[in-house]
matplotlib code that plots the C-alpha trace (Angstrom):
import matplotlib.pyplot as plt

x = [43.1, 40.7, 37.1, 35.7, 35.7, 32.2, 30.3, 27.0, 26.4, 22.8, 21.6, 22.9, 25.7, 27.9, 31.3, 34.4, 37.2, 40.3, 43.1, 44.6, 42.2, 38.8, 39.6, 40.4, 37.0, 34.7, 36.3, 34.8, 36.5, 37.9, 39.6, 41.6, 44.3, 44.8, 44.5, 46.9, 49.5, 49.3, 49.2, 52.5, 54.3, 53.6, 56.6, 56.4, 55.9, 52.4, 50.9, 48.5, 47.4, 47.4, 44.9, 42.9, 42.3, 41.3, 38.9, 36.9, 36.7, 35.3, 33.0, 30.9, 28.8, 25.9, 26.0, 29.8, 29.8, 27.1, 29.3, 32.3, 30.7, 29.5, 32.8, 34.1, 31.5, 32.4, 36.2, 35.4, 33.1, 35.8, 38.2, 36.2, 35.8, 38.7]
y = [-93.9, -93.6, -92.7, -90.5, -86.9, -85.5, -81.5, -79.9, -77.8, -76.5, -78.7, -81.7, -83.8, -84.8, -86.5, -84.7, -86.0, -86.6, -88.1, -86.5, -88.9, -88.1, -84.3, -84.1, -86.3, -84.1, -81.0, -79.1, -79.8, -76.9, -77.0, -80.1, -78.9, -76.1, -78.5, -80.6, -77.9, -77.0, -80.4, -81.0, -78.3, -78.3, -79.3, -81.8, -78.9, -77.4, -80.5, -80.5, -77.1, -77.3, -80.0, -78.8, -75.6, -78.2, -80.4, -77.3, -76.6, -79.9, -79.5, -76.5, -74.5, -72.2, -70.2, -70.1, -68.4, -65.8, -64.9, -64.7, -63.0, -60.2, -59.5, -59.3, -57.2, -55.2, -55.0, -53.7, -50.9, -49.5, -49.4, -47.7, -45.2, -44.2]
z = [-6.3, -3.0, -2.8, -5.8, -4.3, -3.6, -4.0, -4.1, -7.3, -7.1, -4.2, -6.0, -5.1, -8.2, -8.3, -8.7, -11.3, -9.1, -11.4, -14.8, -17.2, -15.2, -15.0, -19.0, -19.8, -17.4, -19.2, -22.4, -25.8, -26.4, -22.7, -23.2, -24.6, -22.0, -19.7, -21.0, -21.2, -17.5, -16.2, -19.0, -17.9, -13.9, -11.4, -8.5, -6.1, -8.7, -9.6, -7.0, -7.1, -10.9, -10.6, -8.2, -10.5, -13.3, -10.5, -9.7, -13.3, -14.6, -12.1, -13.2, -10.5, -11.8, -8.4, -8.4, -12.3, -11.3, -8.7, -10.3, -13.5, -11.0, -9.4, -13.2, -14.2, -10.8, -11.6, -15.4, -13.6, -11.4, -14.1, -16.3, -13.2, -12.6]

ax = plt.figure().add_subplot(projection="3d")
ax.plot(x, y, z, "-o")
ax.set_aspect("equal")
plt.show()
């Protein structure tokens, strides 16, 4: 397994899960079975991206969030709109 994988979240550096069993701790709950569905049912040629969807997950960012939940809230607008 190498070196523990590093971020900043909020100024902050934290660790970042990097094999299955670290990703599914770091994870809510009520994620773990999602989780474990995707990671079940990826191919050899997925796996990585699969799990570097989870990794980023795990790892919440406050910033990140707000910045998603405005482009959300931005999609919903110019639905709405047109």
């Amino acid at each position: 397994m190498g070196k523990p994988l590093k971020t900043f979240v909020g100024g902050a550096e934290v660790d970042v899960p990097n094999s299955i069993p670290a990703i599914r701790a770091a994870l809510p709950e009520e994620r773990r079975e999602e989780f474990d569905r995707a990671i079940n049912d990826a191919g050899v040629g997925e796996i990585q991206a699969v799990m570097r969807h989870w990794m980023l997950e795990a790892v919440p960012d406050p910033e990140a969030e707000k910045i998603l939940d405005r482009l959300a809230q931005d999609e919903a607008e110019r639905r709405s709109v047109a």
